[in-house]
Every structure is written in C-alpha cells, then in structure tokens.
PALUMDO-19774 format. One line per field, with one value per residue (C-alpha): x, y, z; residue in one letter; chain. Coordinates in steps of 0.05 Angstrom, whole numbers. Layout:
N
c1 c(X	...) .
c2 c(Y	...) .
c3 c(Z	...) .
type c(a	...) .
mol c(A	...) .
***
This chain:
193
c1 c(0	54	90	33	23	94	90	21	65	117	72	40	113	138	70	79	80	123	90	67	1	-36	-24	28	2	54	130	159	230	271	239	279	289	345	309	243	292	328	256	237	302	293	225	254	314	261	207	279	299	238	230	310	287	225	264	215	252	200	151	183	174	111	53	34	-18	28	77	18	3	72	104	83	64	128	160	112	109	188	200	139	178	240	209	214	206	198	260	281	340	379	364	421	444	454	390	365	317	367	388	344	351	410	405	417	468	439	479	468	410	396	325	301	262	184	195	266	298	256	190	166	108	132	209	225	281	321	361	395	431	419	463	402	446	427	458	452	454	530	537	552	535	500	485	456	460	393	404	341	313	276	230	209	132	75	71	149	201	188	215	208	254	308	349	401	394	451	457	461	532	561	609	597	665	625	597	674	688	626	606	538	509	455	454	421	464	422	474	538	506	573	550	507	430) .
c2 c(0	61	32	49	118	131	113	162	210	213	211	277	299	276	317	383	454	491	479	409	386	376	423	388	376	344	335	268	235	212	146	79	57	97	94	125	183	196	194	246	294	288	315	369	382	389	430	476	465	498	551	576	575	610	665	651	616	635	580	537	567	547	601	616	567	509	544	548	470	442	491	503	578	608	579	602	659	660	647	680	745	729	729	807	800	751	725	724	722	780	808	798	729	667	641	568	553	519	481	416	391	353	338	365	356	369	397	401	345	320	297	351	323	341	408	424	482	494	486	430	395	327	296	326	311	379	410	474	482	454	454	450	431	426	414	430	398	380	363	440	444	501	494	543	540	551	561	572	517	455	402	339	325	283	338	329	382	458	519	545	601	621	663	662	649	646	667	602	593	555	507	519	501	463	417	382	411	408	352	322	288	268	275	244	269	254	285	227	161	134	179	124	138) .
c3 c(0	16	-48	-83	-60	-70	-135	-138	-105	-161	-215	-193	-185	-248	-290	-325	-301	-255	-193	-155	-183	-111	-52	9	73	107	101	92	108	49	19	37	-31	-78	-139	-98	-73	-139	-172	-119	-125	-206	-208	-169	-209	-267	-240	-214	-289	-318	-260	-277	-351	-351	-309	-248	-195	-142	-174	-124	-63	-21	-9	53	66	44	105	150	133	136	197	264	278	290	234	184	218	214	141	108	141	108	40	28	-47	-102	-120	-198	-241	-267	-340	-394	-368	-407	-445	-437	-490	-529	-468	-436	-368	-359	-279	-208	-143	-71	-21	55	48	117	156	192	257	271	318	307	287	232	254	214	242	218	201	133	83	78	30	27	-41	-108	-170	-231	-288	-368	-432	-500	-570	-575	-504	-479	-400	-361	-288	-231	-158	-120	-51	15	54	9	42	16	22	4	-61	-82	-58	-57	-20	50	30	-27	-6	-77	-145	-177	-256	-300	-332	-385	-371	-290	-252	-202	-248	-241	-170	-131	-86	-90	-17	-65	-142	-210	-279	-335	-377	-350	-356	-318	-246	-203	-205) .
type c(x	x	x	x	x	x	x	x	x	x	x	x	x	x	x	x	x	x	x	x	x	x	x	x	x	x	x	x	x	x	x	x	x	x	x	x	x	x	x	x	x	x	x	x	x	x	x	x	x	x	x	x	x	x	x	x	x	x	x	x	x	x	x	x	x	x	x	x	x	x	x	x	x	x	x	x	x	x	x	x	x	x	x	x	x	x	x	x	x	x	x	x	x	x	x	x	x	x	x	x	x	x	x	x	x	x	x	x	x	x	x	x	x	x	x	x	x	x	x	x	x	x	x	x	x	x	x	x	x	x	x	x	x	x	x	x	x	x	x	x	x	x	x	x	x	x	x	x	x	x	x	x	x	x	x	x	x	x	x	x	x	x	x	x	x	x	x	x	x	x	x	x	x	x	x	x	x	x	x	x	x	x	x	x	x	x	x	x	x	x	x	x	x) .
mol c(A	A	A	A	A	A	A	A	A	A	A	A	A	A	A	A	A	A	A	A	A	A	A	A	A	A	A	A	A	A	A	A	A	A	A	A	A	A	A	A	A	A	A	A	A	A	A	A	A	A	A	A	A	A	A	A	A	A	A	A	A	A	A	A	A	A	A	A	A	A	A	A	A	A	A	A	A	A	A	A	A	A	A	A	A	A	A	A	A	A	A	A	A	A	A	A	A	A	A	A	A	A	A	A	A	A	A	A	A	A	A	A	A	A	A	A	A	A	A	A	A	A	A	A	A	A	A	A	A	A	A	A	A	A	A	A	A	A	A	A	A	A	A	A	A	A	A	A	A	A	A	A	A	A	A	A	A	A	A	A	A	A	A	A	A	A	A	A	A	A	A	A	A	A	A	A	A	A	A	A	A	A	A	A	A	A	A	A	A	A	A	A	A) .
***
C-alpha cells in the first residue's frame, strides 16, 4: 500500500508545469528505496529546471498556506517574514531555451526532525543548495546553484525560502568541483542513479 502511494506521489511529481500538481500537507523523510529518492530529487531538479528557464525561480517556493500546513506557527510565521520580495533572475544572463535539463546535485540534504529548528510539524528531508544543471545539442553544459531551505513532502520538494539564485553559466566550474550528498546526472550516464 505506501509503495503504491509513493509511486502516486511521483507521478503527480513527475507531470507538467512549474508547480506540484496537488497542494502538500505534510512533510515526509527521504523514501527507503534509492530509486524512490532519486525519482523524488529528479522531479525536483526538473520543476527547478523549468522555473530557472522561464526566469521565475519563485515557482518553487511554497505560499503561505502550504507554510501554514507544513510549519508550526512560529516557523511560518518566521520564514513567510523572510520572504521580502519575489526572488528572480537578473536580466542579460545566459538564455536556456536551447538548453534541456541535464540533472541536479543536492547539497546540505539532511532529515530535519518534527519540531526542530525549523519548525516542521513532521520529520522532513532537507536540502539547502541545489546545483540545476542542463545541456545543449553537442553536449555543452549550463548549471545554476539555487540556494534557501527545500523540504520533501507528500507533493514532491518545494521551497520554505530562497534566499540566492545564482545566474546560470556555461560550462559551470562546479559541475567538475562540486560535491553532491545526493545527485542524479542525466547528462553522465557513468554517475550512479
């Protein structure tokens, strides 16, 4: 039965758009099974994808009700105050229409416990930092670090908070230098998935 709603969970994950197809209501700890987690962080990676390229990064942060749902008082209270403004990419950068998604490496992942520092009412899988990476015809990279506080939840990953985005760049250093606690590289079939 939970392998089926998992597999529920990552279809609605998986589907079109920028933002999760049914509202969260609770966070969730990572999923036992690798291939369930990698599923989890690649629908991420390409909702993040399509956010960076449609110049809206703030797609993926959660509104306030989801904060209300997810947090206890004070932490909604706490990060819908941090939020100032939308967050977007700078004009004149590099353009990714020409580019698809190519993958993603998570840094700082960690479970977060039910009341901690954060305020979430349940265990969560955390993230703070993700490197959204994409290639284009003829194998040319592009990658961008997103960087705020990401949960995991019964309606895929999303934002408590971003506080950077970083301007996508060709041929990113950190695509070689970077290390990944968690990462799936569509792009290098030879990285474990």
């Amino acid at each position: 039965m939970a392998r089926l709603a998992w597999v529920a969970l990552c279809l609605v994950a998986c589907g079109g758009g920028s933002a999760p197809l049914s509202r969260p209501t609770t966070a969730l700890a990572a999923p036992d099974a690798r291939e369930d987690r990698n599923a989890a962080i690649d629908a991420f990676g390409q909702r993040a994808w399509r956010a960076l390229a449609s110049r809206a990064p703030s797609r993926l942060l959660y509104d306030e009700l989801d904060l209300r749902e997810l947090l206890d008082a004070a932490g909604a209270t706490r990060f819908s105050a941090r939020r100032g403004s939308s967050v977007r990419i700078g004009g004149g950068g590099v353009e990714l229409d020409s580019a698809r998604y190519a993958g993603i490496c998570l840094q700082g992942a960690r479970e977060e416990p039910a009341n901690g520092v954060l305020g979430l009412r349940s265990r969560g899988w955390v993230f703070d930092r993700a490197l959204v990476i994409g290639t284009r015809p003829g194998g040319r990279r592009v990658a961008a670090w997103l960087e705020g506080v990401f949960v995991f939840t019964d309606a895929g990953f999303g934002a408590l908070d971003l506080e950077r985005v970083e301007e996508p760049r060709w041929e990113h250093s950190d695509l070689e230098l970077a290390p990944c606690d968690l990462a799936v590289r569509n792009d290098l079939p030879e990285v474990a998935r």
